[in-house]
C-alpha positions in Angstrom: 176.8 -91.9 -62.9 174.0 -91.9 -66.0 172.0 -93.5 -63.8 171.8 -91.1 -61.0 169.8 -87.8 -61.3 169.2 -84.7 -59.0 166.1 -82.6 -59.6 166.5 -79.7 -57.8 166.7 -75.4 -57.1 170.3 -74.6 -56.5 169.7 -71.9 -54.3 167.2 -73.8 -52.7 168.2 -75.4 -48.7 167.1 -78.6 -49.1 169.3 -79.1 -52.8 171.7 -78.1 -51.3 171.6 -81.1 -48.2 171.6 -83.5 -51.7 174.4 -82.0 -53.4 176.6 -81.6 -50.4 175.8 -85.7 -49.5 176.9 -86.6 -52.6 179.4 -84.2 -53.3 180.8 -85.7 -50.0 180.8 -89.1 -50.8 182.8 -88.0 -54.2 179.4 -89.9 -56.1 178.9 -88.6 -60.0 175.0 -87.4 -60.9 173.6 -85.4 -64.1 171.9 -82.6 -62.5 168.6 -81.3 -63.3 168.1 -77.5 -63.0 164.1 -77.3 -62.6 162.0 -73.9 -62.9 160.3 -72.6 -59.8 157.4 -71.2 -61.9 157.5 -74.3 -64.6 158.5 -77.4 -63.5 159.2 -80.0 -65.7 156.6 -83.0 -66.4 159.5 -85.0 -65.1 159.3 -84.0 -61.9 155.8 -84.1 -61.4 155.8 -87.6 -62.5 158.5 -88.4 -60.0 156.9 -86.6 -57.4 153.0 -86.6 -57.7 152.4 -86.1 -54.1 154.0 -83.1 -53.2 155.2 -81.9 -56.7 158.7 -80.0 -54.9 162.2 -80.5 -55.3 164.4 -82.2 -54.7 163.8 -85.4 -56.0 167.0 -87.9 -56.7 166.3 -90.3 -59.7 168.4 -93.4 -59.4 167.7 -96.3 -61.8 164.6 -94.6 -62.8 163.1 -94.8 -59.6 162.5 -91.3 -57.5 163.0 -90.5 -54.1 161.7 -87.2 -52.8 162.1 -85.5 -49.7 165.6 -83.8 -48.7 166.5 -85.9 -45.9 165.1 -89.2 -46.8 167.5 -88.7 -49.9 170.3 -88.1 -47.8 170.0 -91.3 -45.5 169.2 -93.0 -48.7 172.2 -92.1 -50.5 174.2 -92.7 -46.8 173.0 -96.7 -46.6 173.8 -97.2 -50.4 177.3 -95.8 -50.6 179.1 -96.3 -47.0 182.1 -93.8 -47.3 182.6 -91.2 -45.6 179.3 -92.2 -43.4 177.0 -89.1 -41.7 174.9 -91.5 -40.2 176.1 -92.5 -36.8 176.7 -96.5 -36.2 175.7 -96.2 -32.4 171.6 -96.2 -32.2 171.9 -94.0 -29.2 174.1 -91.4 -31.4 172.0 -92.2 -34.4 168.4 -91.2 -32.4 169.9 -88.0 -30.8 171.3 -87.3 -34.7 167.5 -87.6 -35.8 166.2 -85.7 -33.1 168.4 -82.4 -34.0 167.2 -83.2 -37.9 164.0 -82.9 -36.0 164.5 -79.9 -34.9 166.0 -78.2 -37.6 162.5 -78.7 -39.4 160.7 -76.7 -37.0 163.3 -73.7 -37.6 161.5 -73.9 -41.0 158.6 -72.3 -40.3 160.2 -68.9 -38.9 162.4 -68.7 -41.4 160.0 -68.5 -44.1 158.2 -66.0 -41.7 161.2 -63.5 -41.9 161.7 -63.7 -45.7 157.7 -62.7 -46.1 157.7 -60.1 -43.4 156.6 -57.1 -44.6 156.8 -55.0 -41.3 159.8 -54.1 -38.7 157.3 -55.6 -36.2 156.9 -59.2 -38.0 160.8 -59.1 -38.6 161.7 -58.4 -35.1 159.4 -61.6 -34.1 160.9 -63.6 -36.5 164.5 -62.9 -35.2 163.2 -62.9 -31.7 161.7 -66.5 -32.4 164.8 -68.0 -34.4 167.3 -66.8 -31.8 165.4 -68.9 -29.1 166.1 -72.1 -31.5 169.5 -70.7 -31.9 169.6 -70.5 -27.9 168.7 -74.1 -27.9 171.2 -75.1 -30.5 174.0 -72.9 -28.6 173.1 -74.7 -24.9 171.7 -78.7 -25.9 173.6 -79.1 -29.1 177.3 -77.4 -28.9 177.6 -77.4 -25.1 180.8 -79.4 -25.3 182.0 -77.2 -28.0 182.5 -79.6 -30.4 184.0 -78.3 -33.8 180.9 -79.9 -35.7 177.3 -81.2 -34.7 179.1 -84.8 -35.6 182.6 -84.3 -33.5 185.4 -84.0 -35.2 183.7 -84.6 -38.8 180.9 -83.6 -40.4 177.4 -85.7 -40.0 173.9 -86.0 -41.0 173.0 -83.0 -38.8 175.4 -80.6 -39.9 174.2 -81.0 -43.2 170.4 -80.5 -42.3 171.4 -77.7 -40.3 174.0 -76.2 -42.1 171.4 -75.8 -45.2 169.1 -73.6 -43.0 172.5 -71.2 -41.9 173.6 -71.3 -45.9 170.0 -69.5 -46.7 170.3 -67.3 -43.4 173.0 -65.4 -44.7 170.7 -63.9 -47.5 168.1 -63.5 -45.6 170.5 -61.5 -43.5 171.2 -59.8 -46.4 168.1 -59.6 -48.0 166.3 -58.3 -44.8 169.3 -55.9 -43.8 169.7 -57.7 -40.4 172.0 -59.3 -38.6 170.7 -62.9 -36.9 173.5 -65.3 -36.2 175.4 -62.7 -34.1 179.1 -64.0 -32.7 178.4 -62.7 -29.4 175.0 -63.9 -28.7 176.0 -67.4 -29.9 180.1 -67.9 -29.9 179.5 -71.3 -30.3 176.8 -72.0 -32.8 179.0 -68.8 -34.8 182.2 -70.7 -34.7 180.7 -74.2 -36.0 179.0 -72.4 -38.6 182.8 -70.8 -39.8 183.5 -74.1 -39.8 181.2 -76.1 -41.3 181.5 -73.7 -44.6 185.0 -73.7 -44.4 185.1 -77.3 -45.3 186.8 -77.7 -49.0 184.1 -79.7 -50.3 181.4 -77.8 -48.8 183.4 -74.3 -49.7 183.4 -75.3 -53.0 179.6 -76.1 -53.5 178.4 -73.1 -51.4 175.9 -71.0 -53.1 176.8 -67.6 -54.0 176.1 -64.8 -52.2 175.3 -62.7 -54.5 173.3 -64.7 -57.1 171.4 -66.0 -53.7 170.0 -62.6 -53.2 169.2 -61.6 -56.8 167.4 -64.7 -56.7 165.8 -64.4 -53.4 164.6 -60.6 -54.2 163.3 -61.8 -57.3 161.2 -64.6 -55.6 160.1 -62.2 -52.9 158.9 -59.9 -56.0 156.9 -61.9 -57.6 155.5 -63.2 -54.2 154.5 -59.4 -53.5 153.0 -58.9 -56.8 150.5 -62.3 -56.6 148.8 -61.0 -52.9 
């Protein structure tokens, strides 16, 4: 679709919530691979207020923020919906998407550790959201967040457990661990087990190239 355009990181979480939305709902876009350290004028046109990816161009109008573009891009094009119908199923979906934004915060803490002390809070802390997702979320041991299918919170939440395995890797430390969280584990094996999102799952060992390098140059600027 020339009229559709994706600014965005591809190792980056919240590209990947766009890509797997669209990818999902079999929807053609020209994608723009921006630079973390020079982004294009283009995107700080389209997004003046923030300046970040992603940013989906669509008749030469932007919308920014991750999950605003994914409900936008929901309402527009119908199939294969994420949004629930039901309001009541649609406010408890927005409530997890909620949620997943506070993991945020702790994840970012764990990548920038520098210490076995600061890592060991950072696992300590994301395990008690993982407790929460384990207990509220999959108590009836659904195979996804949405049922049967996949919806708007798998996605949001599934972007955050697509980065955790290289920070597993990257931080030589195991987080999402089967016997702590059977549950959480097994939706996880099965939300990336999905063809389409299988096939648009970021590589595991480009992700931590990448993510070493970031860290690097993050290092090297303090």
């Amino acid at each position: 679709m020339a009229d559709l355009k994706l600014h965005g990181f591809w190792y980056s979480p919240y590209t990947m919530r766009v890509v797997w939305t669209l990818k999902l709902k079999g929807i053609s876009y020209e994608n723009i691979e921006e630079d973390r350290y020079n982004k294009s004028p283009q995107l700080l046109e389209y997004n003046p207020v923030h300046k970040k990816t992603p940013v989906l161009v669509h008749g030469g109008k932007p919308i920014c923020e991750s999950m605003v573009i994914v409900e936008y891009i929901d309402e527009l094009w119908p199939q294969n919906p994420l949004l629930p119908h039901d309001p009541y199923q649609r406010a408890q979906a927005k409530f997890w998407i909620a949620y997943a934004e506070q993991m945020v915060p702790v994840k970012t803490a764990m990548i920038f550790s520098t210490n076995a002390e600061e890592k060991e809070k950072a696992v300590e802390k994301t395990w008690e959201h993982f407790k929460i997702l384990e207990d509220h979320c999959l108590a009836d041991k659904r195979e996804f967040f949405g049922g049967e299918k996949i919806n708007i919170v798998d996605i949001a939440i599934g972007s955050l457990f697509a980065f955790l395995v290289t920070i597993e890797d990257l931080k030589q430390v195991k987080i999402l661990v089967a016997e702590k969280f059977p549950r959480l584990h097994l939706w996880f094996d099965n939300f990336k087990n999905v063809p389409i999102i299988k096939e648009n799952f970021p590589d595991r060992e480009k992700m931590l190239a990448t993510m070493k390098y970031i860290l690097q140059r993050r290092l090297a600027s303090s």
